[in-house]
C-alpha positions in Angstrom: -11.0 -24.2 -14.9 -7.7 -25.0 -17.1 -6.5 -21.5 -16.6 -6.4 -21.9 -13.3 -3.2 -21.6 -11.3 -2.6 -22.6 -7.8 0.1 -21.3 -5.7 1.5 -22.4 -2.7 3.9 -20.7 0.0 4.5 -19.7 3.7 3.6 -16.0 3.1 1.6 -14.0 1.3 1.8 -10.4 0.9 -1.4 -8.2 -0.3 -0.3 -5.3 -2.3 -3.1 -4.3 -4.7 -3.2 -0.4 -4.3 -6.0 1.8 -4.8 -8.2 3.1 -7.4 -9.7 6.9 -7.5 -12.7 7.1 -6.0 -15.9 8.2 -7.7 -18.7 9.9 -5.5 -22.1 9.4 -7.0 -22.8 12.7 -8.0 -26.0 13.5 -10.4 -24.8 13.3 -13.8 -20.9 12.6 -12.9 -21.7 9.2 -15.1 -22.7 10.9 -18.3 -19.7 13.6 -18.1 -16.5 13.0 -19.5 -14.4 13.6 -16.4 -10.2 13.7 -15.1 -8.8 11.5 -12.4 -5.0 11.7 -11.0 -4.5 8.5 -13.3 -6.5 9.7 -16.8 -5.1 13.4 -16.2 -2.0 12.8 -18.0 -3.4 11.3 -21.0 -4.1 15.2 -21.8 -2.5 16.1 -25.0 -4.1 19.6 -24.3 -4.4 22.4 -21.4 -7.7 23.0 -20.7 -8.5 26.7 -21.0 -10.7 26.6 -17.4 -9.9 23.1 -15.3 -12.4 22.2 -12.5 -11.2 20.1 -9.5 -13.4 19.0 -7.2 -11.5 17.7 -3.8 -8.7 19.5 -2.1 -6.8 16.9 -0.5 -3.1 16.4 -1.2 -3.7 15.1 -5.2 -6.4 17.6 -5.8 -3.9 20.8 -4.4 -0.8 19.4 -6.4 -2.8 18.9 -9.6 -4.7 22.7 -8.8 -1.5 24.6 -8.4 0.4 22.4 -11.0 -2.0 23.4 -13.9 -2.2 26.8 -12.4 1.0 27.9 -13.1 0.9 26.1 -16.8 -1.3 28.8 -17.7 -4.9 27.1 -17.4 -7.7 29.1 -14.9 -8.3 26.4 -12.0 -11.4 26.8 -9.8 -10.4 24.3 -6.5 -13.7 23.4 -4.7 -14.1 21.6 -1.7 -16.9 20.9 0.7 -15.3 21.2 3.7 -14.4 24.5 5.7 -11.0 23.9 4.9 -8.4 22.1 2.5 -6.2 19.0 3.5 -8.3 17.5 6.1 -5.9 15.1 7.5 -3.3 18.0 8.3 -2.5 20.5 10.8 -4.8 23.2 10.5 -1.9 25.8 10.4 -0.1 24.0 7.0 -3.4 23.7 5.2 -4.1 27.7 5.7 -0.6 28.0 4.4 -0.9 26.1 1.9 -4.3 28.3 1.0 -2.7 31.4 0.9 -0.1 30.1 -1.3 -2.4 28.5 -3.4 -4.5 31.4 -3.9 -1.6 33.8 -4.4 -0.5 30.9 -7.3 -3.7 32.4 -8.8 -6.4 29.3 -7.6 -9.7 30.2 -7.5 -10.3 28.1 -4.3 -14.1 27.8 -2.8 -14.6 26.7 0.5 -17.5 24.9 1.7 -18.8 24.4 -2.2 -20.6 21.0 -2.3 -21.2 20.0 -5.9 -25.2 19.3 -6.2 -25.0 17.9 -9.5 -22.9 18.1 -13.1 -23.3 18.2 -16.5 -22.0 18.2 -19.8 -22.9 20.6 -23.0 -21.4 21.8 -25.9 -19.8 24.8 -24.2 -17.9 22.4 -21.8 -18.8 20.8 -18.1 -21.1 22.7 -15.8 -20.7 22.1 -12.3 -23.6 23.6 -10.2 -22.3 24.3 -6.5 -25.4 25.8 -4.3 -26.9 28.0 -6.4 -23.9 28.8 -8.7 -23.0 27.3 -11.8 -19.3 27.0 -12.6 -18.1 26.4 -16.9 -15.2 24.9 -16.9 -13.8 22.8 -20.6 -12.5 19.9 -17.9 -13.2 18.4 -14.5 -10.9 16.4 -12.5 -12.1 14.8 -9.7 -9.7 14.1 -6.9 -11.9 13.1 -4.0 -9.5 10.0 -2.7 -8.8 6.4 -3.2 -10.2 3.3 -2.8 -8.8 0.6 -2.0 -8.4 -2.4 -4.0 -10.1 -5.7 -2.2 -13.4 -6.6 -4.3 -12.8 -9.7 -6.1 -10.0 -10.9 -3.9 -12.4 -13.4 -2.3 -10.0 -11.8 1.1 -13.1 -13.6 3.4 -12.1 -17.2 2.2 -8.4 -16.5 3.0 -9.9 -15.4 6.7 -8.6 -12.0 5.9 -10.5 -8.6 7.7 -11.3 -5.8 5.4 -14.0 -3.2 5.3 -14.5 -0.8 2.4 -11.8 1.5 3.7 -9.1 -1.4 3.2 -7.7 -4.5 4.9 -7.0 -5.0 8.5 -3.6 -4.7 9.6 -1.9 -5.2 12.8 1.0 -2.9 13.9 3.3 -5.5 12.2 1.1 -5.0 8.5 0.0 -9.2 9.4 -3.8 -9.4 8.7 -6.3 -11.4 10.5 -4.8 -14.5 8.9 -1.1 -15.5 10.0 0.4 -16.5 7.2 -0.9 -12.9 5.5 0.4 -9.4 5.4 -1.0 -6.3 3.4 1.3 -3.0 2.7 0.5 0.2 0.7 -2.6 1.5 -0.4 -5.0 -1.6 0.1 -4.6 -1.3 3.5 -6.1 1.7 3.9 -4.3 4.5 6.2 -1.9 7.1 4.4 -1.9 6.8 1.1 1.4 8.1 -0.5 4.0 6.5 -2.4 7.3 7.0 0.0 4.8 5.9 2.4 3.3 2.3 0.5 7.1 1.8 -0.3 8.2 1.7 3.3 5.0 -0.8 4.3 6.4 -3.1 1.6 9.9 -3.3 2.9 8.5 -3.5 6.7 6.1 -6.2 5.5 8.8 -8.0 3.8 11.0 -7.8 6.6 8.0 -8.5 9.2 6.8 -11.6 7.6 9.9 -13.2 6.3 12.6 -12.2 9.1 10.4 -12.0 12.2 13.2 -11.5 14.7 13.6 -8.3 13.4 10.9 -6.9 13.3 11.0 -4.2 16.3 9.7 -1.6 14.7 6.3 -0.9 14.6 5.0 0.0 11.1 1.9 1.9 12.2 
């Protein structure tokens, strides 16, 4: 169309991020619910906050609220918290959690949820938890759809785009850093990808070190 812009260079960098994922849980859809971007837009602490994911977002946000004052139930439906990390730390970071005054429940996958005019009920087995908010923090996704990435001849699945050890994708002329390329997603982290994919693609005799 008129409004459409075309841009030419030698590289192309692909740094889009990620978006908060939302599992399709019965009744999530009609329930006003948190993420770790809408959370802030709070202009109140909840009496009893709800989190449901205890990965590194869902911990900070759990003990963060915590010790503003709020009652936190943490649930997660794994054995353990912070699946991607040594064993040890995340029972560390349990017991400190807990001691912080978490209520954190192991092994609690959330069947279904739904919203009244007491608050949000979340029914875990055959529990159901009131809470007056719910944040769900259950990861990222990242952000390809719409990027048309197979017309570029650029790799991606759902879990992001296809990097080699230098962040170049499948096509040549391409590189991706940060969160749309799936792996670790922190922001000390996404910050170093962008300088090595700088580096990498536009000064290519020095790039030594491997950025994976």
């Amino acid at each position: 169309g008129d409004d459409e812009t075309t841009l030419k260079a030698r590289r192309f960098i692909i740094a889009t991020g990620a978006r908060p994922t939302v599992p399709p849980i019965p009744g999530l859809d009609n329930t006003d619910y948190l993420t770790y971007e809408t959370v802030w837009d709070l202009e109140e602490l909840p009496r009893r906050l709800i989190v449901v994911g205890a990965g590194p977002i869902g911990c900070e946000l759990a003990q963060a609220f915590c010790r503003l004052g709020p009652s936190v139930t943490l649930l997660e439906g794994a054995p353990r918290i912070m699946l991607q990390d040594e064993p040890e730390a995340a029972e560390l970071l349990s017991q400190h959690l807990v001691r912080d005054g978490v209520d954190l429940r192991l092994n609690a996958m959330v069947q279904r949820v739904r919203q009244s005019s007491d608050g949000i009920h979340v029914i875990v087995g055959d529990e159901e938890i009131l809470g007056d908010a719910l944040l769900m923090s259950v990861g990222r996704t990242p952000n390809v759809a719409g990027l048309e990435l197979d017309k570029a001849g650029v790799a991606y699945t759902p879990k992001g785009i296809q990097v080699n050890n230098r962040l170049r994708t499948t096509q040549r002329r391409i590189y991706a850093a940060g969160d749309c390329a799936g792996g670790y997603q922190f922001t000390h982290y996404a910050g170093w990808q962008g300088f090595m994919a700088v580096r990498n693609a536009f000064m290519p005799k020095f790039a030594t070190a491997k950025a994976a």
